[in-house]
C-alpha positions as CSV (number, residue, x, y, z in Angstrom):
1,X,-13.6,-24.7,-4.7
2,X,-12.4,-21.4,-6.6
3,X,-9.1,-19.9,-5.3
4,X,-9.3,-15.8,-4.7
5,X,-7.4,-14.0,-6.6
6,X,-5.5,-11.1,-4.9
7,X,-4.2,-8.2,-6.9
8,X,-1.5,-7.5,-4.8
9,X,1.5,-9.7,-4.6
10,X,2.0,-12.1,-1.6
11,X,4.8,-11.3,1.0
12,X,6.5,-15.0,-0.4
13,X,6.4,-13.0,-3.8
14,X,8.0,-10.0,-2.9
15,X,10.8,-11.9,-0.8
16,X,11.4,-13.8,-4.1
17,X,11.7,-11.3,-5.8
18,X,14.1,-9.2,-3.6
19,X,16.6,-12.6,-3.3
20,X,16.4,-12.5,-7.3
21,X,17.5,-9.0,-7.3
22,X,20.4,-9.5,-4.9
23,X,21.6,-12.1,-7.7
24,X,20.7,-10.5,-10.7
25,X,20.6,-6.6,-10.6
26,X,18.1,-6.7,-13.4
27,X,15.6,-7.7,-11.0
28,X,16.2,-4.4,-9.0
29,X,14.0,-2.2,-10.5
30,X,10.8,-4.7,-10.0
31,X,11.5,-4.3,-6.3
32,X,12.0,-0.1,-6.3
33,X,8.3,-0.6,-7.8
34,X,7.3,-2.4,-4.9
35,X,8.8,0.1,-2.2
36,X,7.2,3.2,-4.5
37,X,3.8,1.0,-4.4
38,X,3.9,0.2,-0.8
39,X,5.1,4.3,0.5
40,X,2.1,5.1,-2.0
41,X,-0.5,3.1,-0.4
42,X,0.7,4.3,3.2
43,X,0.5,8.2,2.0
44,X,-3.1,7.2,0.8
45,X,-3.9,5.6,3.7
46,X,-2.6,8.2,6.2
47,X,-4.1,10.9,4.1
48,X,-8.0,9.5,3.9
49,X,-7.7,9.1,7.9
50,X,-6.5,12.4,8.6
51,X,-9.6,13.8,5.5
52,X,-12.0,11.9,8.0
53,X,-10.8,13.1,11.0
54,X,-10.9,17.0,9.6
55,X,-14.6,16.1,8.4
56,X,-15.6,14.1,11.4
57,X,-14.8,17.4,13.7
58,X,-16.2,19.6,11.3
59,X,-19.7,17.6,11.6
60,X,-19.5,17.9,15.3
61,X,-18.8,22.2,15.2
62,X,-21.8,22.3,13.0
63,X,-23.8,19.8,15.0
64,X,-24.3,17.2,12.6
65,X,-24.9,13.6,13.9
């Protein structure tokens, strides 16, 4: 049986990682990345939704099905 590979971390990851942090402040910038990744993929996310919500009512004013 093959295991899938994500390319994202897990949430058990990311909580390990934020305990390390609170230990060692080395560890702190590893979890700013994960915050800047996360607000990233939200903006994207948001962004394409509103894109297709401009372009679905623009098909519909020119009568496009």
């Amino acid at each position: 049986m093959s295991e899938r590979k994500s390319r994202y971390f897990s949430k058990t990851e990311i909580l390990l990682w934020i305990l390390a942090s609170a230990e060692d402040i080395r560890y702190l910038s590893v979890v700013v990345c994960f915050v800047a990744f996360l607000f990233n993929d939200l903006y994207g996310f948001v962004s394409w939704q509103r894109m297709k919500k401009r372009q679905t009512a623009a098909d519909l004013r020119l009568g496009k099905p």
